[in-house]
Structure formats: C-alpha cells, structure tokens
KOLPA-500913 format. One record per residue (C-alpha): residue in three letters; x negated, y negated, z negated. Coordinates in steps of 0.1 Angstrom, whole numbers, padded with zeros to 4 digits, always signed. Example, Ala and Ser with C-alpha at 12.3 -4.5 7.8 and 13.67 -1.06 7.14 Angstrom:
residues 2
ALA-0123+0045-0078 SER-0137+0011-0071 
***
This chain:
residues 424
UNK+0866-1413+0481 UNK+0837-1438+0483 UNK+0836-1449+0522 UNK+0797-1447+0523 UNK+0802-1411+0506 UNK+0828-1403+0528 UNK+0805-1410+0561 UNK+0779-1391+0546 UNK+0796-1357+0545 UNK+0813-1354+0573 UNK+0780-1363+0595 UNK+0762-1337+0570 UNK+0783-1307+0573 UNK+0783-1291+0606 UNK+0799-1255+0593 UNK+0808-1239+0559 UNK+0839-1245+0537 UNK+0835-1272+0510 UNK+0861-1290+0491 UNK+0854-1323+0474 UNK+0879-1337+0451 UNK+0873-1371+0444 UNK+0872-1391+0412 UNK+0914-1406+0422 UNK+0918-1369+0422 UNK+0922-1366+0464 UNK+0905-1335+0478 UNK+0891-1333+0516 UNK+0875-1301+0535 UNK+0842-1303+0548 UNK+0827-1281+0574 UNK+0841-1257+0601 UNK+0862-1236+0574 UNK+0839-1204+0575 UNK+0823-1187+0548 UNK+0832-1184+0511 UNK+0852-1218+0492 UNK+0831-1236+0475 UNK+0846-1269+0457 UNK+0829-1298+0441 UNK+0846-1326+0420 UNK+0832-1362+0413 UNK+0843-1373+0378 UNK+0837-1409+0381 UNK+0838-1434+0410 UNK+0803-1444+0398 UNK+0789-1412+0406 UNK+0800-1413+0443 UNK+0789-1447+0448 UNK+0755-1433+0437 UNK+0753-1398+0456 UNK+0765-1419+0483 UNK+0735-1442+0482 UNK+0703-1420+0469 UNK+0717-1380+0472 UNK+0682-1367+0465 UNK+0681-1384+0434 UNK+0717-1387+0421 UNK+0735-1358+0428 UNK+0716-1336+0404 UNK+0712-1367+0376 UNK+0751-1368+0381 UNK+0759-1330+0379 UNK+0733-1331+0347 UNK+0753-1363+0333 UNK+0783-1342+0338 UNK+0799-1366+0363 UNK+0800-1341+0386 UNK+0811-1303+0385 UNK+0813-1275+0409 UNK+0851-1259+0404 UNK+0840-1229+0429 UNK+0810-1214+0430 UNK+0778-1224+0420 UNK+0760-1251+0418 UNK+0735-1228+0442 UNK+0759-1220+0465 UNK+0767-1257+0469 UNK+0729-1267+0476 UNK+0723-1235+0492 UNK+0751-1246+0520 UNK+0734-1285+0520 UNK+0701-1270+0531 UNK+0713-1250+0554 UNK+0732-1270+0574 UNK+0700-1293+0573 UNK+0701-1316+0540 UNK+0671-1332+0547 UNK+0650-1363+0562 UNK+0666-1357+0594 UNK+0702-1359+0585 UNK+0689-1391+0561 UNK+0712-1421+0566 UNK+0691-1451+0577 UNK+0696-1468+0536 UNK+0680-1434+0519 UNK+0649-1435+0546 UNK+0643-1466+0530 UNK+0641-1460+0498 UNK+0616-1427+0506 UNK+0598-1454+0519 UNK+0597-1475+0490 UNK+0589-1440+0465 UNK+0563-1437+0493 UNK+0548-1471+0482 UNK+0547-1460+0449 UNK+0535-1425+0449 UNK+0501-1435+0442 UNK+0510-1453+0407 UNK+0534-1420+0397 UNK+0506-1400+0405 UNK+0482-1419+0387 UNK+0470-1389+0367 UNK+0443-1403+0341 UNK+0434-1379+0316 UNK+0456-1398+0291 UNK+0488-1397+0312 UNK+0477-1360+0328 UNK+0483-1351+0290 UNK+0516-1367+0286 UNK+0531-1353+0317 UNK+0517-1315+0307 UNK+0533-1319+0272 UNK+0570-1333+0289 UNK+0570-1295+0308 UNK+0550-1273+0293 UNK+0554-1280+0257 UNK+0596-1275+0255 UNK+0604-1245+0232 UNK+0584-1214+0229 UNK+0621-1197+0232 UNK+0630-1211+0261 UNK+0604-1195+0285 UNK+0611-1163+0269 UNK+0645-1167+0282 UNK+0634-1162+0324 UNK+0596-1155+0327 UNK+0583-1119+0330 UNK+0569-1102+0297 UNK+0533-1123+0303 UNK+0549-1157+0307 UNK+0532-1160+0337 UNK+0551-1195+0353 UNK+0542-1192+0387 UNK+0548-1180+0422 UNK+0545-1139+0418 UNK+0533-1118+0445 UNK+0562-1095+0460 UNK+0539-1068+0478 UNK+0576-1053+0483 UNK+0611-1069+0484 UNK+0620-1047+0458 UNK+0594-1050+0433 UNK+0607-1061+0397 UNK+0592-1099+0383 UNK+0572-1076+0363 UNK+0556-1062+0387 UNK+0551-1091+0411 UNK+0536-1111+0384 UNK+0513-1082+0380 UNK+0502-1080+0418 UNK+0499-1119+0420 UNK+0468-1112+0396 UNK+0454-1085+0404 UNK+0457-1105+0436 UNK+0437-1133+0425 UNK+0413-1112+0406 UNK+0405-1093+0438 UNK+0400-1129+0459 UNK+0378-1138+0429 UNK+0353-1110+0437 UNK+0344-1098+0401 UNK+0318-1078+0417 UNK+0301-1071+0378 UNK+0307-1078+0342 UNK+0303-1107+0323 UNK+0311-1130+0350 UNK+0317-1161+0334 UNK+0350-1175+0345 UNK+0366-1207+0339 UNK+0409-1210+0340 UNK+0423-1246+0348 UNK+0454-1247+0338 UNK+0453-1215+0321 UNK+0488-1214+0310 UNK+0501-1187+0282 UNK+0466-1168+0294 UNK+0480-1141+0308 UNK+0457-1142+0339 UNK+0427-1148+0319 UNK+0433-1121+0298 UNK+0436-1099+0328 UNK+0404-1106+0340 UNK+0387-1102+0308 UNK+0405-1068+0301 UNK+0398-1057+0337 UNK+0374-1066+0356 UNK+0355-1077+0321 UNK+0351-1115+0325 UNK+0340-1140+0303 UNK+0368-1162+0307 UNK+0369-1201+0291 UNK+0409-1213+0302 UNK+0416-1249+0295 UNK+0449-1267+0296 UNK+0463-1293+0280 UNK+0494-1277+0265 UNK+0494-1277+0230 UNK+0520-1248+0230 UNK+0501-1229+0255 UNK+0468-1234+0239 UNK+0478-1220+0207 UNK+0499-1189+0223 UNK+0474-1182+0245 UNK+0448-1178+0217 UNK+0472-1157+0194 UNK+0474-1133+0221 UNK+0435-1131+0229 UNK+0428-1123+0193 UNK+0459-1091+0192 UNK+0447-1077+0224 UNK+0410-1078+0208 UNK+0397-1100+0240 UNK+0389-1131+0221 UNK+0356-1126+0224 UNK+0357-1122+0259 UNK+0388-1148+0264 UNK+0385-1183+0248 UNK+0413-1210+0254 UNK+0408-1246+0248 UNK+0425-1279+0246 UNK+0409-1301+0272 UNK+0408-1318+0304 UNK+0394-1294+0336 UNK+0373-1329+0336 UNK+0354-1323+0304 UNK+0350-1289+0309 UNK+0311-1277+0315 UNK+0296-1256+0334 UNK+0279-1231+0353 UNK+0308-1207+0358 UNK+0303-1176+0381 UNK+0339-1176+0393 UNK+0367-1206+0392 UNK+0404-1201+0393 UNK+0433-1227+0393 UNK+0471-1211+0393 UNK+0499-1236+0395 UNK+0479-1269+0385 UNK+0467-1286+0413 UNK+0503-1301+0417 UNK+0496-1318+0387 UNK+0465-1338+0398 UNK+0476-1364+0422 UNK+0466-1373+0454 UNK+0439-1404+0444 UNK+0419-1377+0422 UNK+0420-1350+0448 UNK+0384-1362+0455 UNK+0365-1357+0417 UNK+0387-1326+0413 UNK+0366-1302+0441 UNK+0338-1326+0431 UNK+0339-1311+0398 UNK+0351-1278+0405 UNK+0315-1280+0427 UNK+0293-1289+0400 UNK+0309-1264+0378 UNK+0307-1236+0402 UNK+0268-1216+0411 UNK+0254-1216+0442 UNK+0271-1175+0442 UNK+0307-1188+0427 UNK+0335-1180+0439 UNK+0372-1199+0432 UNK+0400-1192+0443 UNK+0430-1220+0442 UNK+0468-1213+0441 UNK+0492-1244+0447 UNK+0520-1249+0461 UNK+0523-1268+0494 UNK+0538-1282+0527 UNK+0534-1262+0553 UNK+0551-1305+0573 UNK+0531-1338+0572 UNK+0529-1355+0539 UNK+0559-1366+0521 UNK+0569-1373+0488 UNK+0580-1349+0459 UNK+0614-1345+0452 UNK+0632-1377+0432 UNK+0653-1355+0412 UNK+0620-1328+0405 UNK+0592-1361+0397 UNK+0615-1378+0371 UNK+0629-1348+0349 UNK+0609-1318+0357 UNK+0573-1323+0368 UNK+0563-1363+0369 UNK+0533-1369+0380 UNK+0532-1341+0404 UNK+0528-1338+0440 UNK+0529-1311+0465 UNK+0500-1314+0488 UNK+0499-1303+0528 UNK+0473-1285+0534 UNK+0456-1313+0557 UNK+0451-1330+0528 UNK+0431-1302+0507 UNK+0409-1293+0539 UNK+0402-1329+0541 UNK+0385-1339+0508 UNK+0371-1304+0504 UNK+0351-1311+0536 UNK+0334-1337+0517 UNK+0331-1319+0485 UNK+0302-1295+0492 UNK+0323-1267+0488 UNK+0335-1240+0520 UNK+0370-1228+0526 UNK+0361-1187+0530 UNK+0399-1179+0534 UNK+0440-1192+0531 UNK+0466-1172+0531 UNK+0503-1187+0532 UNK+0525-1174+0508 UNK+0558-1180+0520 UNK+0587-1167+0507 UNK+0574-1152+0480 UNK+0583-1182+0455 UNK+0618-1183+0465 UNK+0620-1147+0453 UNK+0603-1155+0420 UNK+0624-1185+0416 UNK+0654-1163+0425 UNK+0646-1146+0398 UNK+0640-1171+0371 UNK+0674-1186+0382 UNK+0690-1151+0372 UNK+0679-1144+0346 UNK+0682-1181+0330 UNK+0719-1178+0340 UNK+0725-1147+0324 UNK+0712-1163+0292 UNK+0724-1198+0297 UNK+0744-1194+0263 UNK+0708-1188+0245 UNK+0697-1221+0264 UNK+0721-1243+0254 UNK+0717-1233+0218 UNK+0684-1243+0221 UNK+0690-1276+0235 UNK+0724-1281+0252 UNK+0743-1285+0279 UNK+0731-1314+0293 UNK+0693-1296+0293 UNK+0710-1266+0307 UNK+0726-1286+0337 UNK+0693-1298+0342 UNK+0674-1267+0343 UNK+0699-1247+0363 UNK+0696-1276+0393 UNK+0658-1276+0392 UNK+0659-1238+0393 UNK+0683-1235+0423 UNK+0668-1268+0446 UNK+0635-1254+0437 UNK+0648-1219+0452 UNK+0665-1238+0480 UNK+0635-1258+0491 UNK+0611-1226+0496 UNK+0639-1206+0514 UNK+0652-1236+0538 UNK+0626-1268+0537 UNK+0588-1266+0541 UNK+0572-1252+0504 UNK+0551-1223+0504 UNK+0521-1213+0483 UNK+0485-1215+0496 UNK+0457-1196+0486 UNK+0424-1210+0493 UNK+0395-1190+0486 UNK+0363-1213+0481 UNK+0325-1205+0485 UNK+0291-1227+0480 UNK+0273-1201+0500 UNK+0287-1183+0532 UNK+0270-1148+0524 UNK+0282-1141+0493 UNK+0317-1126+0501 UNK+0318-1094+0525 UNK+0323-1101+0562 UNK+0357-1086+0562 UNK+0389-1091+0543 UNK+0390-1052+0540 UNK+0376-1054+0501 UNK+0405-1073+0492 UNK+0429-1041+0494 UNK+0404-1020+0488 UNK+0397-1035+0456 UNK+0434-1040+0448 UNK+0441-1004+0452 UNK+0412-1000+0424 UNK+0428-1024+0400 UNK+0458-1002+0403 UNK+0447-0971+0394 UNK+0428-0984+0362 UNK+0461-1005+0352 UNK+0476-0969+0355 UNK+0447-0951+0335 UNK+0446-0979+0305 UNK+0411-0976+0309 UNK+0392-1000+0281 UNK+0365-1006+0307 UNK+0369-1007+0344 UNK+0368-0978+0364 UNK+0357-0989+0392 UNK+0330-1012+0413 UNK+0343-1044+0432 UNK+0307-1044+0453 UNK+0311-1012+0462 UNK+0349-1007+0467 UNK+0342-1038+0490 UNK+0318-1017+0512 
***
C-alpha cells in the first residue's frame, strides 16, 4: 500500500473493522476489530497515491472512476464509520490542511455567481432527467430538507409538514397575498400556498426543466391563475410582494453576493412582508464546501454559518423575527432519498450509467453523513421590515399549522380557516 496512504489510516481509525486490499492485492485491518466487516479495495496504485494526498476530493472521484470498490458493505457504511471515528479537519494531515487553504483562496472565484454563470450551475443539477428525480423525491418533487414532526412520518408526509411549515412562518393572514418563490423548484410549495392559504404566488428559477414542469402542473391543478412560474434571475424579478420565501437556494448565491441578495429581497418585500428563508448551514465557523460536492454536484454553492447571514442582514434594512435550527431533520430526508435511489439504482443506470450512479450514491450517503456526524443543519430565518406585524408569540405557528391540517384533510377548495385569528 501507498506509505502516505498507509499513515493515513491507521492514525484515522481509532475503532471499527475495515479491510483495505490494496491495488498488489495485500489486505490490512483497520480499527479495533468491533462492529460489522466492512472491506474496501483500491484498483489502481494511482488511486491510493491520490486518496492518500486529497481524501475529500479523491476518494469519492475514485470510487465514481471505479478505481475503488467497497467488497463489504456499502459505500455508506464505509463513510458512515470515517465520520464517526472523526473524518474531518481535525484528523487532517498537515498536506490536506493546505490545500483547504488554497480552495479557501479561491472560494470567492467558485462562488462567483453572476447571473450568467448562476444559470449554468442551476442547469448542471437541476436540469438532469425529468426520470431521474422521480426515482427518490416524494410525489411533489419537493428536493429539499423535509420536516419530520415525528421519526416515523413517511417522506410524504414530512415534505408535507415542511410546507405547511413554511406557509405558517409566512403568516398568510388573508387572500391574495402576493408571494414571490426564489428558487421555486417543481412548484410544489407555491402551489400549496396558492391552493391553501390562496396566494398569488410568482416562483422564479432558472431551471429550464423545472420551469416548464412546474407550469404544466399549475395549469392541471386549475391554480395557474393564482400560481405563475417564470424563467429568471431572483435579480430581475419586481416587486412589491406581500410575503417572500426562498427553499433550498440561498446555497447557490455565493458569499460576495450575499449583500444585493437581502438588498433585493428588501426592496421587493412591503413595509408589512414577511419572508421566510430555508438554507442549509453550519452550525462551526466558516469553511469551505465539500471538494467532492462543489465539483460534481452543486458548483458554485456554499453553505453559509449563520454569522455570516446575521451579518449582512444587519445592513440590509431587513429584521431577523425568528431561527429555528433544523437539525437532523435532513439526514432523515437524505436517508431517505439514499433508499429509495438504491432500491432503484437499476432504473438509474439505464438512464445514465454506472459511472452517474456511483456518483449519485456517494453524494447521497456523504450528504447523509455530514448532517448526522459534521456540522450541517437547516436554518429557518423568519424576516420582518416592521416589528409589529407578526404576533408577540410563537403560539400562532402551531396554532395555524393545526389549521392547515384539518383543511388538507377536508379538500376544502378555499381555506377553512383564518391565520389572523387562529394566531390570536
């Protein structure tokens, strides 16, 4: 085995029972021997020397090259035992530090999120087949973090409860509130809000895939005159909107435009507004995104701390009302998606192949990994122009929930109930 490899490991694993065959064909044991076998086998000499060097980066790009297989187990089990016996900046080797640092130099050009190249890096995710989603999301393709109000509750009904969730932050204390959507995905939020709490929703992304899709299903659920979708930058978009919501696309705007993105989400919003913001997060200082997650899954994107929301929204004219810290609740959805890709990985690679497949398993179980073991959560961040217009109590927030649920129950065309006064 490589030498520098070699060090690595045993200096990484403390406990757990890992083989690693080598690419001469030699295995060694790694760990105190407890737990189930797992067993992992370099194909190529060139693939050690590279996990040995940058493991953030090169350990998934190998297993997705194929130069690497897990024998035993899965490739989840494998990074589930790296995390856990503390696979991260503190067990760096003084050679990867340094080339965090050097990422860390150039975060600012990755992130450099113009609307041109904001565009490009949508289209890279967002835009893969239609068939693909359909493979792991819940029925309303909604693609991000779900809301487990129990540990048993179905994706379904997480991804329910994330908005009405949202929709009860938002306040939709009448109808016709005009709403705007960044990144509005498949719509399956905005069309919530304009079926029940009866919102005039404008969502805007720059998907082409979810821009048509989430048109289509505007027009059969009868809500496209209530719920319009267009292709557009959140920058062009114009204003005054009542309420402003944001699921899942703040990691896409980049530190350097943090600034004219509450600048704008101010001018956009009325002196009553209310938004509500859902991102992912660190819950640690500052540090870059994953190597493995910025080059083939997300580029451009960066997961914020919250230090560094509170600080430009200080300076935006806009007031934080309320955060809450979702914490586990994304490992579970991820859990999920992970499943349920698996179990249809066949589907997948007829799709695309194996390589893609590789690719997508290790983003879905390092993603997982990360939110369970490392610092990601989900913040909520509830945001006001004027400090009177929300109740003095977080009591309407259930209270109001408890409404949404009984007319999602009752398949009421109109809602049954009234936010003002279920917030009294």
């Amino acid at each position: 085995m490589n030498p520098v490899l070699s060090f690595y490991l045993r200096h990484l694993f403390k406990f757990g029972n890992l083989a690693i065959t080598d690419s001469a064909g030699q295995t060694s044991l790694h760990g105190d021997g407890s737990g189930p076998r797992l067993h992992v086998r370099f194909n190529t000499a060139s693939a050690e020397r590279m996990v040995a060097l940058n493991p953030a980066l090169k350990f998934g790009e190998c297993y997705m090259d194929g130069e690497i297989d897990v024998v035993e187990g899965t490739m989840f089990d494998v990074l589930k035992l790296i995390f856990e016996n503390g696979g991260s900046d503190a067990t760096m080797e003084p050679w990867m530090k340094a080339i965090e640092r050097i990422r860390l130099v150039y975060r600012r050009y990755i992130q450099n999120n113009t609307p041109r190249r904001a565009r490009a890096n949508v289209q890279h995710h967002y835009d893969l087949s239609d068939a693909l989603y359909s493979l792991f999301l819940d029925s309303d393709r909604q693609y991000s973090c779900a809301y487990f109000e129990t540990p048993e509750a179905s994706l379904e009904e997480a991804q329910l409860a994330k908005k009405r969730h949202i929709a009860a932050k938002l306040f939709m204390d009448r109808p016709g509130l005009t709403t705007l959507d960044i990144g509005c995905g498949w719509g399956g939020l905005g069309l919530y809000l304009a079926r029940h709490c009866q919102a005039d929703v404008t969502g805007v992304t720059l998907s082409d895939e979810q821009f048509k899709v989430a048109n289509a299903r505007a027009a059969e659920a009868g809500l496209a005159d209530r719920a319009k979708f267009k292709l557009t930058d959140y920058r062009k978009a114009e204003g005054p909107f009542d309420r402003i919501v944001s699921v899942g696309m703040f990691e896409h705007v980049g530190v350097d435009f943090y600034a004219d993105y509450f600048r704008q989400c101010a001018r956009l919003m009325r002196q009553d507004g209310v938004m509500l913001l859902h991102t992912i997060g660190r819950f640690e200082a500052p540090a870059n995104t994953n190597a493995f997650i910025s080059r083939y899954i997300f580029p451009g994107g960066y997961l914020p701390a919250l230090s560094q929301i509170t600080e430009v929204v200080e300076r935006s004219g806009l007031i934080i009302s309320d955060v809450e810290v979702l914490r586990l609740h994304y490992a579970e959805t991820l859990r999920h998606w992970r499943e349920r890709f698996m179990a249809r990985r066949e589907e997948a690679k007829a799709i695309y192949d194996e390589r893609f497949c590789r690719m997508w398993e290790f983003y879905l179980a390092s993603s997982e990994c990360a939110f369970r073991w490392q610092d990601l959560v989900v913040f909520q961040i509830q945001l006001v122009k004027d400090r009177t217009v929300l109740p003095l109590t977080r009591d309407y927030i259930g209270r109001t929930e408890a409404a949404l649920r009984e007319q999602e129950a009752s398949g009421a065309p109109t809602p049954a109930w009234r936010p003002r006064e279920a917030a009294e």
